[in-house]
Structures are given as structure tokens and as C-alpha cells.
C-alpha positions in Angstrom: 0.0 0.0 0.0 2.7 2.0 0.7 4.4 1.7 -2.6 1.4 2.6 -4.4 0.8 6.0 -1.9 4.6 6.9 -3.0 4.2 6.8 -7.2 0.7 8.1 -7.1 2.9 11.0 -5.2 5.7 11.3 -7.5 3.4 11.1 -10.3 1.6 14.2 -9.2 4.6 15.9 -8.6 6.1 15.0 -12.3 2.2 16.4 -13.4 3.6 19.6 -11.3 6.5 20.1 -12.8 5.4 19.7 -16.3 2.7 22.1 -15.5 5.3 24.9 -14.2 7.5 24.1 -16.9 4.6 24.8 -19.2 3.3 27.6 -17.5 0.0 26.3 -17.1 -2.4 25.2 -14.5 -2.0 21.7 -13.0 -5.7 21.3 -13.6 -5.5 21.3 -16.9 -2.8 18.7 -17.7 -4.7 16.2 -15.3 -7.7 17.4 -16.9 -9.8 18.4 -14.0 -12.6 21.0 -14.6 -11.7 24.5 -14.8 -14.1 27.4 -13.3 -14.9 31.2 -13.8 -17.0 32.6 -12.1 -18.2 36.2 -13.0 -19.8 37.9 -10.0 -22.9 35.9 -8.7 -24.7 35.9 -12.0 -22.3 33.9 -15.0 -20.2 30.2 -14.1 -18.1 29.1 -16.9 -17.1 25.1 -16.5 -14.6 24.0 -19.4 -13.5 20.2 -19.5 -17.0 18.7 -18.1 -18.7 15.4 -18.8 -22.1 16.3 -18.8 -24.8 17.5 -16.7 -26.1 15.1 -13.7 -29.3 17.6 -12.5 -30.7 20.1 -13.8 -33.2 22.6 -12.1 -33.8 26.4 -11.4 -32.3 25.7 -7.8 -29.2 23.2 -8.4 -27.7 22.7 -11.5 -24.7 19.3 -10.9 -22.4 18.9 -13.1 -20.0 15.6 -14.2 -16.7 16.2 -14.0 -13.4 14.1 -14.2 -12.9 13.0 -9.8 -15.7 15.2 -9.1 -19.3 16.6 -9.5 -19.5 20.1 -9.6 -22.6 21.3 -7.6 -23.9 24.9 -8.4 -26.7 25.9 -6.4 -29.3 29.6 -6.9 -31.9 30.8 -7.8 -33.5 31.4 -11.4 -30.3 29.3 -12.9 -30.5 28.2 -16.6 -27.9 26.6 -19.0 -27.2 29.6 -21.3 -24.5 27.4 -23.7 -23.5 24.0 -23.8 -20.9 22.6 -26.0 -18.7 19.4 -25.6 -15.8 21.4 -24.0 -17.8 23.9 -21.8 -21.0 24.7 -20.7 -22.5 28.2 -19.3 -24.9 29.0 -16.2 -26.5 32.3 -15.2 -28.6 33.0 -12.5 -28.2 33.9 -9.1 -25.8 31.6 -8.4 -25.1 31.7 -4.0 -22.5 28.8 -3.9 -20.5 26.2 -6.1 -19.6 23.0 -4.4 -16.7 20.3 -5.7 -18.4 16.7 -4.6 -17.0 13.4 -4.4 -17.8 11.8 -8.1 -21.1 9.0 -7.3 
């Protein structure tokens, strides 16, 4: 167990490297979701896998290790694409869940 603790380790911290080297976010090379939020109204999620719910209140969305969980009022898919996808609203928190 141990062995396996130490290369998942030094694998992330080759991904780290890379990433500074690069000049970009370690996110992206392990191809977790990236975020912008603009104020309280606009959420920008690039490198999803879909959308799990969908309502006014909670939108939950499928990303790689995780769910992202938006949660508002009034909130509505403005775009979707296969790289990205777009919620406005009144959006009052954004959660990162375990993946179910």
C-alpha cells in the first residue's frame, strides 16, 4: 500500500513540474474541470462530462474525480458545448463533490 501512496505521489509531482514548466495550471494537464465565475450571476465550466441535474435551484455537473454542484436561484444553461458549458442565474455557492 505503501508503494502505491509513494508513485501516485511522485506522479503528481512529475504532473507539477510539467505544469510549471509549461506555464499552465496543474488542472489542466490532469484534466480536472476549470471554473470562472463572473460575480454571482455567470459560471463558466470547461472540461466537463455532462450534466447530472438540472433545475432552477441546483444545477450538478459531471466532471473528471468530481461533481461540480452549483446551487441559486433562477439558474438556466445559457450554452452548452462538448468542451464547456454556461450557467447564469443567481448563483449563491459552487460545491466540488465526491464523483457517485
Amino acid at each position: 500500500m505503501q508503494t502505491a501512496k509513494k508513485q501516485s505521489h511522485g506522479w503528481l509531482a512529475r504532473i507539477r513540474a510539467a505544469a510549471e514548466q509549461l506555464d499552465v495550471p496543474v488542472g489542466m494537464l490532469r484534466g480536472l474541470p476549470q471554473l470562472t465565475l463572473d460575480g454571482d450571476g455567470q459560471l463558466l465550466v470547461e472540461r466537463h462530462r455532462g450534466i447530472v441535474e438540472y433545475g432552477t435551484e441546483r444545477i450538478r455537473i459531471a466532471a473528471k474525480e468530481m461533481t461540480v454542484e452549483v446551487l441559486g436561484s433562477g439558474l438556466r444553461l445559457t450554452a452548452m458545448d462538448r468542451d464547456s458549458i454556461r450557467v447564469c442565474g443567481r448563483i449563491s455557492a459552487v460545491a466540488f463533490l465526491d464523483r457517485e
